[in-house]
LUMLUM-212930 format. One record per residue (C-alpha): residue number from 1; x, y, z. Coordinates in steps of 0.1 Angstrom, whole numbers. Layout:
N
   seq       u       v       w
   NUM       X       Y       Z
...
# end
This chain:
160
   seq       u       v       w
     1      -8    -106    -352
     2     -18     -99    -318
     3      -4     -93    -290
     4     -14    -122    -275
     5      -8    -145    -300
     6      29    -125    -300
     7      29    -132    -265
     8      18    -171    -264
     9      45    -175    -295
    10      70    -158    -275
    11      67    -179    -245
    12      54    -146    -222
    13      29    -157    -197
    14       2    -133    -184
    15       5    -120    -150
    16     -28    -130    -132
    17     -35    -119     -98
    18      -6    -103     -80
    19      26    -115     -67
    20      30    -113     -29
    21      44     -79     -14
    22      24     -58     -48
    23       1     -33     -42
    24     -37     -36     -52
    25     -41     -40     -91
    26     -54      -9    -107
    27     -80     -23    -123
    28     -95     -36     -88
    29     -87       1     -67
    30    -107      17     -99
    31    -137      -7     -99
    32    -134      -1     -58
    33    -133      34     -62
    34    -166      33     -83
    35    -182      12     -57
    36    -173      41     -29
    37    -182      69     -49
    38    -218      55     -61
    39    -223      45     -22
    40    -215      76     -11
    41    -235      96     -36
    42    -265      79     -24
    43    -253      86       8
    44    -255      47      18
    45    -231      34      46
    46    -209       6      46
    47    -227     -15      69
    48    -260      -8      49
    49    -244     -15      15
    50    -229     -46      32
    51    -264     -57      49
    52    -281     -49      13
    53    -253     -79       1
    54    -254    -101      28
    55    -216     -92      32
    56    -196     -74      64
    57    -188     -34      65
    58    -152     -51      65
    59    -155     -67      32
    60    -170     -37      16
    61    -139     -20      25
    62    -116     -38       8
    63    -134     -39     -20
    64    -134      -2     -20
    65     -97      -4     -16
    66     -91     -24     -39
    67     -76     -49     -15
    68    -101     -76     -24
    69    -110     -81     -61
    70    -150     -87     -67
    71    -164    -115     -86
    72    -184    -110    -117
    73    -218    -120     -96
    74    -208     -98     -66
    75    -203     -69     -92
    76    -235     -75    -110
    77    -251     -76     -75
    78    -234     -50     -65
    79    -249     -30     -97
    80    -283     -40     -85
    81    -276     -28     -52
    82    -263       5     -61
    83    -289      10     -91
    84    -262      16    -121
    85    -254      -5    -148
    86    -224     -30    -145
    87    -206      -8    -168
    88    -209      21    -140
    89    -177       3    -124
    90    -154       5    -152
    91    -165      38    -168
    92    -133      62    -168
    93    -104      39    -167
    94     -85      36    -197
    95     -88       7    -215
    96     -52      -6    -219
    97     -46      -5    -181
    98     -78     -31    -179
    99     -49     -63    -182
   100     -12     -65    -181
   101      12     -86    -194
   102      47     -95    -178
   103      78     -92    -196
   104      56     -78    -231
   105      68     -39    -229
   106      83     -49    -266
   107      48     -55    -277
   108      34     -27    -267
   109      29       5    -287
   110      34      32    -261
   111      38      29    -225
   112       8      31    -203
   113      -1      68    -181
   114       2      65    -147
   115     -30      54    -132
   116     -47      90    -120
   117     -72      93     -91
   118    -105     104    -102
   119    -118     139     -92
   120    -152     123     -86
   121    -141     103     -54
   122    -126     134     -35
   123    -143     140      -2
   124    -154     175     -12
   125    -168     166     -46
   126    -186     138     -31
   127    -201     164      -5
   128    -205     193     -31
   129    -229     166     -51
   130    -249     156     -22
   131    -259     190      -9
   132    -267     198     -48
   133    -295     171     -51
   134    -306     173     -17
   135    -319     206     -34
   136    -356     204     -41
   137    -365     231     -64
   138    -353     220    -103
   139    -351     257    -107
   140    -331     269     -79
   141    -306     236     -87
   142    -305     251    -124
   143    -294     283    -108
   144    -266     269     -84
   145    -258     251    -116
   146    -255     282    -137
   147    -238     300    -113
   148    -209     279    -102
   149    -203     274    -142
   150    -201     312    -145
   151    -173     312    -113
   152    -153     285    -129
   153    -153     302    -164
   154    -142     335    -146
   155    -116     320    -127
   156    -104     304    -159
   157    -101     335    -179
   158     -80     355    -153
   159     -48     352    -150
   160     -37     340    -115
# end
Protein backbone atom coordinates (compact mmCIF):
# COMPACT_ATOMS: atom_id res chain seq x y z
CA UNK A 1 0.00 0.00 0.00
CA UNK A 2 1.13 3.41 -0.49
CA UNK A 3 1.99 5.91 1.35
CA UNK A 4 -0.67 7.91 0.48
CA UNK A 5 -3.26 5.61 0.59
CA UNK A 6 -1.55 4.89 4.36
CA UNK A 7 -1.75 8.39 4.84
CA UNK A 8 -5.57 9.14 3.62
CA UNK A 9 -6.51 5.76 5.78
CA UNK A 10 -4.77 7.16 8.66
CA UNK A 11 -6.48 10.43 8.64
CA UNK A 12 -2.85 12.38 7.94
CA UNK A 13 -3.40 15.41 5.74
CA UNK A 14 -0.75 16.73 3.43
CA UNK A 15 0.94 19.87 4.28
CA UNK A 16 0.41 22.24 1.25
CA UNK A 17 1.97 25.54 1.08
CA UNK A 18 3.56 26.67 4.32
CA UNK A 19 2.34 27.61 7.62
CA UNK A 20 2.96 31.31 8.65
CA UNK A 21 6.38 32.09 10.41
CA UNK A 22 8.22 28.81 7.99
CA UNK A 23 10.92 29.37 5.87
CA UNK A 24 10.68 28.97 2.03
CA UNK A 25 9.86 25.31 1.03
CA UNK A 26 12.79 23.52 -0.34
CA UNK A 27 11.39 22.51 -3.30
CA UNK A 28 10.61 26.34 -4.30
CA UNK A 29 14.51 27.77 -3.05
CA UNK A 30 15.86 24.71 -5.43
CA UNK A 31 13.69 25.48 -8.50
CA UNK A 32 14.72 29.33 -7.52
CA UNK A 33 18.14 28.46 -7.37
CA UNK A 34 18.03 26.95 -10.92
CA UNK A 35 16.37 30.00 -12.17
CA UNK A 36 19.47 32.25 -10.78
CA UNK A 37 22.09 30.07 -11.80
CA UNK A 38 20.76 29.52 -15.59
CA UNK A 39 20.29 33.57 -15.58
CA UNK A 40 23.50 34.14 -14.50
CA UNK A 41 25.27 31.75 -16.72
CA UNK A 42 23.93 33.58 -19.56
CA UNK A 43 24.95 36.47 -17.90
CA UNK A 44 21.19 37.98 -18.11
CA UNK A 45 20.09 40.55 -15.33
CA UNK A 46 17.18 40.54 -13.31
CA UNK A 47 15.51 43.30 -14.80
CA UNK A 48 16.19 41.75 -18.37
CA UNK A 49 14.96 38.24 -17.39
CA UNK A 50 12.00 40.08 -15.71
CA UNK A 51 11.36 42.49 -19.00
CA UNK A 52 11.78 39.01 -21.20
CA UNK A 53 8.54 37.86 -18.77
CA UNK A 54 6.62 40.85 -18.55
CA UNK A 55 7.30 40.57 -14.67
CA UNK A 56 9.41 43.12 -12.09
CA UNK A 57 13.33 42.63 -11.11
CA UNK A 58 11.43 42.32 -7.69
CA UNK A 59 9.42 39.31 -8.49
CA UNK A 60 12.27 37.56 -10.12
CA UNK A 61 13.92 37.84 -6.86
CA UNK A 62 11.77 36.09 -4.92
CA UNK A 63 11.48 33.58 -7.08
CA UNK A 64 15.14 33.08 -7.00
CA UNK A 65 14.70 32.97 -3.21
CA UNK A 66 12.43 30.90 -3.04
CA UNK A 67 10.13 33.33 -1.41
CA UNK A 68 7.47 33.15 -4.13
CA UNK A 69 6.58 29.71 -5.57
CA UNK A 70 6.20 29.86 -9.61
CA UNK A 71 3.33 28.46 -11.44
CA UNK A 72 3.58 25.72 -13.79
CA UNK A 73 2.99 28.34 -16.92
CA UNK A 74 5.47 30.92 -15.37
CA UNK A 75 8.08 27.86 -15.14
CA UNK A 76 7.48 26.64 -18.65
CA UNK A 77 7.85 30.37 -19.68
CA UNK A 78 10.44 30.76 -17.74
CA UNK A 79 12.12 27.55 -19.63
CA UNK A 80 11.56 29.38 -22.86
CA UNK A 81 13.06 32.35 -21.58
CA UNK A 82 16.12 30.84 -20.22
CA UNK A 83 16.45 28.19 -23.31
CA UNK A 84 16.53 24.80 -20.98
CA UNK A 85 14.05 22.31 -20.71
CA UNK A 86 11.44 22.48 -17.81
CA UNK A 87 13.18 19.72 -16.31
CA UNK A 88 16.41 22.11 -16.07
CA UNK A 89 14.58 23.46 -12.71
CA UNK A 90 14.29 20.30 -10.86
CA UNK A 91 17.45 18.55 -12.04
CA UNK A 92 19.66 17.71 -8.74
CA UNK A 93 17.16 17.67 -6.04
CA UNK A 94 16.43 14.55 -4.61
CA UNK A 95 13.34 13.23 -5.27
CA UNK A 96 11.78 12.49 -1.91
CA UNK A 97 12.29 16.10 -0.67
CA UNK A 98 9.97 17.04 -3.94
CA UNK A 99 6.52 16.78 -1.25
CA UNK A 100 6.09 16.39 2.38
CA UNK A 101 3.69 14.96 4.43
CA UNK A 102 2.85 16.20 8.10
CA UNK A 103 2.73 13.93 10.96
CA UNK A 104 3.75 10.66 8.30
CA UNK A 105 7.57 10.18 9.65
CA UNK A 106 6.07 6.42 10.60
CA UNK A 107 5.55 5.90 6.90
CA UNK A 108 8.53 6.82 5.76
CA UNK A 109 11.53 4.42 5.19
CA UNK A 110 14.47 6.63 6.21
CA UNK A 111 14.63 10.12 7.05
CA UNK A 112 15.22 12.67 4.48
CA UNK A 113 19.19 14.50 4.03
CA UNK A 114 19.30 17.81 4.90
CA UNK A 115 18.60 19.86 1.84
CA UNK A 116 22.42 20.82 0.59
CA UNK A 117 23.22 24.04 -1.45
CA UNK A 118 24.47 23.30 -4.82
CA UNK A 119 28.11 23.96 -5.79
CA UNK A 120 26.74 25.21 -9.11
CA UNK A 121 25.16 28.51 -7.68
CA UNK A 122 28.33 29.70 -5.73
CA UNK A 123 29.43 33.18 -6.92
CA UNK A 124 32.88 31.93 -7.99
CA UNK A 125 31.60 28.85 -9.90
CA UNK A 126 29.15 30.93 -11.61
CA UNK A 127 32.12 33.39 -12.53
CA UNK A 128 34.77 30.52 -13.25
CA UNK A 129 31.94 29.24 -15.99
CA UNK A 130 31.47 32.57 -17.64
CA UNK A 131 35.11 33.52 -18.23
CA UNK A 132 35.43 29.65 -19.57
CA UNK A 133 32.93 30.16 -22.55
CA UNK A 134 33.55 33.59 -23.09
CA UNK A 135 36.73 31.73 -24.51
CA UNK A 136 36.66 31.55 -28.29
CA UNK A 137 39.14 29.08 -29.35
CA UNK A 138 37.47 25.22 -28.82
CA UNK A 139 41.10 24.35 -28.46
CA UNK A 140 42.47 26.63 -26.00
CA UNK A 141 39.00 25.95 -23.80
CA UNK A 142 40.04 22.07 -24.19
CA UNK A 143 43.31 23.05 -22.73
CA UNK A 144 42.07 25.21 -19.72
CA UNK A 145 39.84 22.15 -19.47
CA UNK A 146 42.57 19.64 -19.32
CA UNK A 147 44.57 21.56 -17.24
CA UNK A 148 42.41 22.50 -14.30
CA UNK A 149 41.41 18.56 -14.34
CA UNK A 150 45.15 17.74 -13.97
CA UNK A 151 45.32 20.49 -10.77
CA UNK A 152 42.35 18.94 -9.13
CA UNK A 153 43.62 15.31 -9.59
CA UNK A 154 47.01 16.47 -8.14
CA UNK A 155 45.62 18.22 -5.31
CA UNK A 156 43.54 15.09 -4.63
CA UNK A 157 46.39 12.71 -4.58
CA UNK A 158 48.48 14.68 -1.95
CA UNK A 159 48.06 14.54 1.19
CA UNK A 160 47.22 17.94 2.77
Amino acid sequence: MSALSEAKKKDVFFKHGRQKGDGPNPVDVHVGGRVRLRRTLLGMSQKKLAQALGLTFQQIQKYERGANRIGASRLHDLSQALDVPVSFFFDDMNNESSYSLAGVSELRERALPPFEKDTMSKRETLQLVRAYYQIKSPILRKRILDLTKSLADKESGEQI
